[in-house]
N, C-alpha and C positions, 0 to 999 in steps of 0.2 A: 206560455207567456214570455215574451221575449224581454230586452230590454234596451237601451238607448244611450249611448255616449257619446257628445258631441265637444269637441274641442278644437278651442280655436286659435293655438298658439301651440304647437309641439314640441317648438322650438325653444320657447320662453325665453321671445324676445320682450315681451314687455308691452308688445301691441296688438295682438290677434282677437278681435271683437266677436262676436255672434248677430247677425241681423236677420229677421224673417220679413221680407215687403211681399206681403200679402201669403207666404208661406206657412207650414205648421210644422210641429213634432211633435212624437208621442210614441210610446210604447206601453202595451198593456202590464210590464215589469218593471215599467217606472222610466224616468228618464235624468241624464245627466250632463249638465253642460258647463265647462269650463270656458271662462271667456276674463280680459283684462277690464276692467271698468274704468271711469272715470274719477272715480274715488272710490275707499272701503266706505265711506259712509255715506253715498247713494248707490246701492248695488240697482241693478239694471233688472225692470220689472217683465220677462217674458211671458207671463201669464196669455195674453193677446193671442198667442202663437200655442200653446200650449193644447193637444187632442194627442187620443189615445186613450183616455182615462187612467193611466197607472200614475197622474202627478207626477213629478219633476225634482231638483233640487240644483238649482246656481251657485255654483261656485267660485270666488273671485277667486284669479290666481296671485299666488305668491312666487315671484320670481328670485327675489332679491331680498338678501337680510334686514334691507330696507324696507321694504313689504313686511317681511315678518314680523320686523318691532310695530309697525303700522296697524295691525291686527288691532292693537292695544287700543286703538280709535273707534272700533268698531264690535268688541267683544261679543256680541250675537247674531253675527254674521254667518256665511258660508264659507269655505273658504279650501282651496285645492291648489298644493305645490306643485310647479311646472319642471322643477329639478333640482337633483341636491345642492345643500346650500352649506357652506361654510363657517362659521360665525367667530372663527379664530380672529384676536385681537379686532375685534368689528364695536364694543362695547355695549354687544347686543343684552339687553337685561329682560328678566323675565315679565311673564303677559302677565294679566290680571287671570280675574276668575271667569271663565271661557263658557258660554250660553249657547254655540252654535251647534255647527258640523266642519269637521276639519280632517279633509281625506289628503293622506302622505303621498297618494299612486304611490305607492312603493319606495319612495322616498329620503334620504338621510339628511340629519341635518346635525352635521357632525360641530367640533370646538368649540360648546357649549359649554360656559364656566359657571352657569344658576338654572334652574329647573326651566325648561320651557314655559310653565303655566304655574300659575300659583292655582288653583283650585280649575276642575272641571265639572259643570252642569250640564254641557253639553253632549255631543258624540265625538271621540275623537280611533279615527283610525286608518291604517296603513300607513303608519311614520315612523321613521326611527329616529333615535336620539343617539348621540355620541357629545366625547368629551371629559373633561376633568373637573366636577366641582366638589367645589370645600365650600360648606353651609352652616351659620349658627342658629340657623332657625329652628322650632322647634318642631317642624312636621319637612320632611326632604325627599323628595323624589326627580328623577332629572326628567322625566318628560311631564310630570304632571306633583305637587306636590298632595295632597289632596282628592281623587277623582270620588264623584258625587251622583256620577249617572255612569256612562259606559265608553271604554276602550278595546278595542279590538284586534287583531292583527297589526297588533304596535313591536317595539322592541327598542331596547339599550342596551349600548355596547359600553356606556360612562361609566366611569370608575365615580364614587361617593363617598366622598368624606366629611361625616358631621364632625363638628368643635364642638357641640352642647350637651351638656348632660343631661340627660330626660327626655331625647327626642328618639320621634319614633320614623328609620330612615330607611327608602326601599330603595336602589337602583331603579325599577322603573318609577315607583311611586310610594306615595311616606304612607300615607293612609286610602283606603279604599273601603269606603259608603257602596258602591256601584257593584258595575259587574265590568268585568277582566276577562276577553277570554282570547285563545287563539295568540296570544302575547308572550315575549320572552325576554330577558336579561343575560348580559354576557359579563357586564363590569363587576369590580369588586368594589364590597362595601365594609368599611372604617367607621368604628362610632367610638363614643366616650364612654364609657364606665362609670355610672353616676355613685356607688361604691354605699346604695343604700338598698340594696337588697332588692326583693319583691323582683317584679317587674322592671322596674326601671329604665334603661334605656331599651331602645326594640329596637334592633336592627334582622331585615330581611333580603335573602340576594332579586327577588322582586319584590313583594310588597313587605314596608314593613308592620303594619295592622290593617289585617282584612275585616273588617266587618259586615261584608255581607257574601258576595262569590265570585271566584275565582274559577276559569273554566280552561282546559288544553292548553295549558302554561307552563312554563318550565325555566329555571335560574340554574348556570354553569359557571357562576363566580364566586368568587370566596371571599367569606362576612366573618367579622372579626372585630371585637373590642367593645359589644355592649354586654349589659345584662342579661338582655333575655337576644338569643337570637336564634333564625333559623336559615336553611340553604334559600329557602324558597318565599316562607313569610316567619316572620318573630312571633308574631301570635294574632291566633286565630279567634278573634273574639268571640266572644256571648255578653254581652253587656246589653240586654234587651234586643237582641237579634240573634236570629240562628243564622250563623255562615257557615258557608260550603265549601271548599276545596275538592277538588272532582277532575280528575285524568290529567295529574300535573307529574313532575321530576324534578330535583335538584339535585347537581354534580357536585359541588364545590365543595370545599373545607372550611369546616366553621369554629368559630371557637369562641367565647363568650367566659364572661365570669360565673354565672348563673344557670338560669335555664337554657340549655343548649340543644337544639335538635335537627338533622342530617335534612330534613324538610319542614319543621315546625318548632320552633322555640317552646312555645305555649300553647295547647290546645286546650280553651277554657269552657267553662259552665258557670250559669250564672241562675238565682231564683230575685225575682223581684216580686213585692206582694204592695198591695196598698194602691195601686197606680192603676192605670187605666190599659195598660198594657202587662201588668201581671201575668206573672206563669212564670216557668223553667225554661232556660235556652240553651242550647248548646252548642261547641264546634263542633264541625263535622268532618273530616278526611275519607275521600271515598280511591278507591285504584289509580292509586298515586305511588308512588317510589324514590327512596334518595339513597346515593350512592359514594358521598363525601365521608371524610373523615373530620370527627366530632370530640371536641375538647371543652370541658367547661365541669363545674361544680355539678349539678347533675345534669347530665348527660345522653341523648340517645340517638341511635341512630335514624328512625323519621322522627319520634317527637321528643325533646328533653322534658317538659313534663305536661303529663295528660294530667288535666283537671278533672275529667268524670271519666268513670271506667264502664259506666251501663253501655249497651250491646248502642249500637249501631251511632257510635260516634267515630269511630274510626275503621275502615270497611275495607278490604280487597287491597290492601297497602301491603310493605314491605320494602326493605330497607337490605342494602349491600354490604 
């Protein structure tokens, strides 16, 4: 089963269309077509043209920073970068919450001072992010703050710095509902010290609370200045979901007041009763490894502190 790329601007100039008069495409492994529309909010209907049976997926391109903030008009869109893009002093500010598919081709889009996206619903992958942002919000991520369905072959190179006490702050992403995989982090991450114990602030050098999986991912930056932190994620929830961490690494050095761990801040368990989703949950770490040096009140090399010690929460790991 083969499959189908079709693009119409290589160059991203800004004008390369797709037309079929009386033509078709198709591929039994789907098909994909890049092309500039006439606005994000009339994307250009190919269905007409459309055999093969494996379906399709249009994507408007994004040439220009100007295009990028323009998303914002269209947030359920498709949408496919034509080349990397700059956004140094441009006063490009972040999207809303993102419903589409957003493929980076490989992509950067570096001098970014706010998260690309405030929340994702949608599919977002093969993009990088770069950049320096300082955040006082209470969930921080530079490509996504937020992600709610799935990312994939993404990466940041952004350096993160929250100002809020109590926020939970990743390099790639603050919180993760969804799935992660094939994704990585290079920048360092900076949080506050909210100086009330527990949990508190979370910082992760990719995510910083996973609550659901995380898959072939790996953070090589170094996290420093919350309560709970880890190289890779801060912690790994169970609060009515069993999440995964499964064939990941983190390099960096970490350091935290609290829970401190070389790939995992927190690894937690939770029981809920009464509720409709009742039962036991757990984190889980599966053949994963961290190889940073760890600093904080308790401390460990993959995780500063395991909430449940029964057999198959933390599996085929090890720590340098």
């Amino acid at each position: 089963a083969g499959t189908l790329a079709l693009h119409a601007d290589a160059f991203a100039t800004g004008t390369g269309t797709l037309t079929f008069n009386g033509g078709s495409f198709g591929a039994t492994g789907g098909a994909s077509l890049f092309y500039n529309p006439v606005s994000y909010t009339s994307p250009t209907d190919f269905s007409h043209a459309a055999n093969g049976g494996g379906g399709y997926t249009a994507y408007m391109l994004v040439n220009s920073i100007s295009n990028l903030q323009a998303i914002g008009s269209n947030l359920a869109g498709n949408y496919g970068l034509g080349q990397n893009l700059d956004a140094t002093n441009t006063g490009f500010t972040s999207l809303g919450t993102f419903g589409g598919n957003f493929d980076g081709a490989s992509h950067l889009i570096s001098g970014l001072s706010a998260p690309l996206f405030t929340a994702n619903n949608g599919t977002i992958k093969n993009v990088g992010v770069g950049g320096s942002i300082t955040d006082g919000g209470s969930v921080v991520g530079a490509l996504v703050r937020t992600n709610n369905n799935l990312i994939s072959n993404s990466y940041s190179t952004a350096d993160v710095h929250s100002t809020d006490t109590g926020a939970y702050v990743g390099d790639l992403v603050g919180v993760n509902n969804g799935t992660i995989t094939g994704s990585w982090a290079s920048g360092n991450v900076t949080a506050q010290v909210s100086g009330q114990g527990g949990y508190g602030t979370i910082a992760g050098g990719l995510v910083g609370v996973n609550n659901h999986a995380i898959d072939h991912s790996y953070a090589t930056g170094n996290v420093s200045g919350a309560d709970t932190a880890g190289g890779l994620v801060g912690l790994n929830s169970a609060y009515g979901v069993n999440s995964t961490i499964n064939y990941t690494y983190a390099l960096g050095s970490v350091s935290g007041a609290y829970n401190v761990g070389g790939l995992v801040g927190i690894n937690d368990w939770d029981v809920i009763s009464g509720t409709a989703n009742a039962g036991v949950y757990y984190g889980t770490i599966l053949n994963s490894y961290a190889a940073g040096h760890v600093s904080g009140q308790f401390a460990g090399g993959l995780v500063g502190l395991l909430n449940y010690t029964g057999s198959g929460t933390a599996t085929g790991n090890f720590d340098d």
